[in-house]
C-alpha positions in Angstrom: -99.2 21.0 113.3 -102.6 22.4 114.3 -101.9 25.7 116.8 -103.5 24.9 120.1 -105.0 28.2 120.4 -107.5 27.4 118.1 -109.6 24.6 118.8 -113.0 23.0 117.2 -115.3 20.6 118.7 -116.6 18.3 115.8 -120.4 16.1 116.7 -120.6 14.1 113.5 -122.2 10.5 112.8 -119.8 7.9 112.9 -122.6 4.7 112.9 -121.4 1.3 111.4 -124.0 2.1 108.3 -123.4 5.6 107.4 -120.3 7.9 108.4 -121.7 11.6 107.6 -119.9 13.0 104.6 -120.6 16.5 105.7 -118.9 15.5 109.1 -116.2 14.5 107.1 -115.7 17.6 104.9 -116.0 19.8 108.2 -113.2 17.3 110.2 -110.9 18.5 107.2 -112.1 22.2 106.4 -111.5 22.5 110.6 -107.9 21.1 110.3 -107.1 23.4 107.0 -107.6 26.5 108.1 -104.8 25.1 111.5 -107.8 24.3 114.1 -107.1 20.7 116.1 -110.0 18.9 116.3 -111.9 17.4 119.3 -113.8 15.1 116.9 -116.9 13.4 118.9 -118.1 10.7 117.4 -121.9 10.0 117.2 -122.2 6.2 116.9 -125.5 5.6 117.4 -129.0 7.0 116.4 -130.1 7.4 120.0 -126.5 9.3 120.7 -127.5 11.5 118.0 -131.0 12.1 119.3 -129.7 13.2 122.3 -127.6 15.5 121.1 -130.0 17.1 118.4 -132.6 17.6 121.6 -129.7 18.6 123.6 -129.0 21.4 121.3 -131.8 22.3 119.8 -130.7 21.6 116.2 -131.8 19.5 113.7 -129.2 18.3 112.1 -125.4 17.2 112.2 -122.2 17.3 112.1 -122.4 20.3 114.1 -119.1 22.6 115.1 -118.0 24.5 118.3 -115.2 27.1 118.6 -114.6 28.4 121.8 -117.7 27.2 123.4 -120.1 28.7 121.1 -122.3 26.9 118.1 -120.9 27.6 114.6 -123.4 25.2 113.5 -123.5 22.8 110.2 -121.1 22.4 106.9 -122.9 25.3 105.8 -122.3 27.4 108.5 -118.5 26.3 108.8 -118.2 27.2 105.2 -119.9 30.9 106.3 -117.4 30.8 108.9 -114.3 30.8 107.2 -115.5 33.3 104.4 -116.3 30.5 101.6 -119.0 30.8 99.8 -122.5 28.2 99.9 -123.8 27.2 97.0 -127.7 27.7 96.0 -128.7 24.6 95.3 -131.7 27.1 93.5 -129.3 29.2 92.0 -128.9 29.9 88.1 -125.7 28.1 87.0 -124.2 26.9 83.6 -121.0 25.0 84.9 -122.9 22.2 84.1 -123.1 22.7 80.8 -119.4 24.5 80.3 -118.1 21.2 82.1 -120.0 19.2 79.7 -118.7 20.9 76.2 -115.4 21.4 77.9 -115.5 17.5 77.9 -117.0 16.2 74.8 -114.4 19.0 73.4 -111.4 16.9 74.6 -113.3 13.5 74.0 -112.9 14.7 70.3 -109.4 15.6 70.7 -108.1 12.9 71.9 -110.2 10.2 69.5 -108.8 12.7 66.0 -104.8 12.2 67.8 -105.8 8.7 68.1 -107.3 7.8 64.8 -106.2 11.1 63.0 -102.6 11.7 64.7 -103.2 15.0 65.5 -106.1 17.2 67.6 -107.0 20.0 65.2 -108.9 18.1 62.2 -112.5 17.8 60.4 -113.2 14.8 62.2 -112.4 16.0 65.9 -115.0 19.0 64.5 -118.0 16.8 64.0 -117.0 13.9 67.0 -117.1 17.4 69.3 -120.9 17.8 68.3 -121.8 14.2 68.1 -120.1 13.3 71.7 -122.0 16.3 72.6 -125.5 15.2 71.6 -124.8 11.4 72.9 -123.7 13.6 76.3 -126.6 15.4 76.3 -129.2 12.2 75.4 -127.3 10.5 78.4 -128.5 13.5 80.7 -131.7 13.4 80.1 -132.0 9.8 80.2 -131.4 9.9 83.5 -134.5 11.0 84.6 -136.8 10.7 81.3 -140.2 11.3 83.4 -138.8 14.8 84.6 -137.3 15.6 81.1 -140.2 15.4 79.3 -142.3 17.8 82.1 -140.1 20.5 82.1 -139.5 20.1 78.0 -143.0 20.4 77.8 -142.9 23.9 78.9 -141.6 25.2 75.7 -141.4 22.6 72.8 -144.0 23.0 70.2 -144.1 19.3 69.1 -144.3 17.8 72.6 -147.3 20.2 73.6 -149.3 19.2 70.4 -148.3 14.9 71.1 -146.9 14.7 74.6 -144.7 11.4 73.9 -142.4 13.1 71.7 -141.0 14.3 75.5 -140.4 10.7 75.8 -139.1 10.3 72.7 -136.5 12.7 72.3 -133.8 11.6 74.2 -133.6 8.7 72.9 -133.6 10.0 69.0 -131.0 12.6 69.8 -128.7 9.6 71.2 -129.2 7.5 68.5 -128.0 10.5 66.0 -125.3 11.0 68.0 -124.1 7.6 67.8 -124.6 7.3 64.4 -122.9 10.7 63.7 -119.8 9.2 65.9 -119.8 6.3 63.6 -120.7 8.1 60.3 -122.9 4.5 59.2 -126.6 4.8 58.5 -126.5 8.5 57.6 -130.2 8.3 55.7 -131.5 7.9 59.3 -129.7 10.2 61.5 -129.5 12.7 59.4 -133.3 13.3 59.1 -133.6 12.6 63.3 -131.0 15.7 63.7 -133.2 17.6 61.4 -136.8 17.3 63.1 -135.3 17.6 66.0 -132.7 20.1 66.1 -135.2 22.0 63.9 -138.5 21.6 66.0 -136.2 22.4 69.2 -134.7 25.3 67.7 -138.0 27.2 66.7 -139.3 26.1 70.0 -136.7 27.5 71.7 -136.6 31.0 69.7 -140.4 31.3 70.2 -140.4 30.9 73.9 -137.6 32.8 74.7 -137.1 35.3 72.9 -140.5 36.0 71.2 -143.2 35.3 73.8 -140.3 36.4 76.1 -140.6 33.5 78.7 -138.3 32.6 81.5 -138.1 29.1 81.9 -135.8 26.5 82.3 -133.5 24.7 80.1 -134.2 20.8 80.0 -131.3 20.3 77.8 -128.9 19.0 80.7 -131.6 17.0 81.6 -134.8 17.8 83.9 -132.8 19.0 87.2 -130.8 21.6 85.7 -130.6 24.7 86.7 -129.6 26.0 83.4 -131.7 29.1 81.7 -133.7 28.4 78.4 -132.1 30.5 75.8 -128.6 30.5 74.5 -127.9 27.2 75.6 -130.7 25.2 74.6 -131.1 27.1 70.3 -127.2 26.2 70.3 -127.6 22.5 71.4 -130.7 22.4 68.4 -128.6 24.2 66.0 -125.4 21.9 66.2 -127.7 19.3 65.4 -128.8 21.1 62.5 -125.8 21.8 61.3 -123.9 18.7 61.6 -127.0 16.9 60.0 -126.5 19.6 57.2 -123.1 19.0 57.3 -123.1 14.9 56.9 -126.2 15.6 54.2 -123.8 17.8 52.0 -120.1 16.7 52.3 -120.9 13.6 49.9 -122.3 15.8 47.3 -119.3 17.8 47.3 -121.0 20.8 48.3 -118.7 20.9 51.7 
C-alpha cells in the first residue's frame, strides 16, 4: 500500500472522447515510486480551461506534492531522477531495434523451413527482411523521404523522382530476395541502388565532410548519415552479388 506520508494530487483529462495518456503514465509513475494519489479528474474542456487559467499553465496532466507544482509528465519524470527524452536528440535505437528484428525474423523462418537458426539462408532472409523493413519505413511518409534523401544522393539531385522511386525498388528486391524468384530483376535493382546510395553516401559524409541526416529509417529519423546508411547500401550490394554468383558456382 501507498505510505500516506507521501501524497500527489493528479489534474488529468478524463473527457468521454479522449482520457490523457500522459495523465495516465503520471497516475502510475505517482503510485510506483509509493505516493497515493488524489486523482482529479478533468471531464470537460471548460473544467480544463479553468484550471489551465487557474494555474497559469498550458498544459495537463499536471502534479502537486505537498502543495507545490511539480508540473507535467516531463517534469514528474525530472522529479523522480528519470531521464526525458530529446525528441531532437541523435539516436540509433531505431535502427538497432530494427536489425535486432529482421535478425530474429531470419531465425526463426531458417528453424522453420531449415530446422535450425544458424544457416545460409537465415544469412540472406536477415538482409532481405532488412531491406523490405527498411522500404516499409520509408513508405511511410514517401513525401518526407525523398526531401531529406535529396540532401545527399547523387542520382535523386540530378532526377528528383528517383526520391520517389526508391522505396519502392528497394522493397520489391527485398521481396524478391526473400523469395529467391525473378533474380534477373532484383538483382540489377540492388545493384543501382545499393551502388548509387553507397557512393552517395561516402561522398557526403565522409568526403565533402557533411553532417546530415540519415533518411534510411525513413524521413523522421533521427539517425546520423554515415555508418548506417553505406551499410544498409552495401548489404544490398552484396546480397545482389551474392544471388548474381552462387549459381555460377563462384560462391
Amino acid at each position: 500500500m501507498a505510505n500516506n506520508a507521501k501524497r500527489a494530487m493528479l489534474y488529468r483529462m478524463v473527457m468521454p472522447g479522449h482520457v490523457c495518456p500522459y495523465g495516465l503514465k503520471s497516475k502510475w509513475l505517482l503510485r510506483r515510486h509509493g505516493y497515493a494519489v488524489d486523482d482529479r479528474s478533468l471531464r470537460t474542456r471548460a473544467e480544463v480551461d479553468a484550471f489551465k487559467a487557474e494555474h497559469g499553465v498550458a498544459t495537463t496532466p499536471q502534479t502537486f506534492i505537498g502543495g507545490e507544482r511539480i508540473g507535467g509528465h516531463d517534469d514528474l519524470r525530472r522529479f523522480f531522477g528519470k531521464s526525458v527524452a530529446d525528441k531532437n536528440a541523435t539516436s540509433y535505437r531505431p535502427v538497432i531495434a530494427l536489425f535486432a528484428m529482421t535478425a530474429c525474423m531470419a531465425l526463426a523462418a531458417s528453424v522453420a523451413v531449415e530446422g535450425a537458426p544458424f544457416t545460409l539462408r537465415a544469412a540472406e532472409w536477415f538482409v532481405s527482411f532488412s531491406m523490405c523493413v527498411l522500404a516499409l519505413l520509408k513508405l511511410q511518409d514517401v513525401e518526407r523521404f525523398s526531401t531529406m534523401f535529396l540532401n545527399y544522393d547523387l542520382l535523386a539531385r540530378r532526377w528528383v523522382p528517383y526520391g520517389y522511386v526508391y522505396p519502392f525498388a528497394e522493397g520489391l528486391a527485398g521481396v524478391l530476395m526473400t523469395a529467391g524468384v525473378l533474380t534477373w530483376l532484383s538483382v540489377p535493382v540492388a545493384l543501382v541502388i545499393g551502388g548509387i546510395g553507397a557512393v552517395s553516401v561516402f561522398k557526403a559524409v565522409y568526403v565533402d565532410r557533411r553532417e546530415l541526416k540519415c533518411a534510411c529509417v525513413g524521413g523522421a529519423s533521427n539517425v546520423p548519415l554515415g555508418f548506417v546508411s553505406l551499410t544498409e547500401n552495401l548489404f544490398m550490394v552484396g546480397m545482389a552479388l551474392w544471388m548474381l554468383l552462387r549459381p555460377m558456382g563462384v560462391m
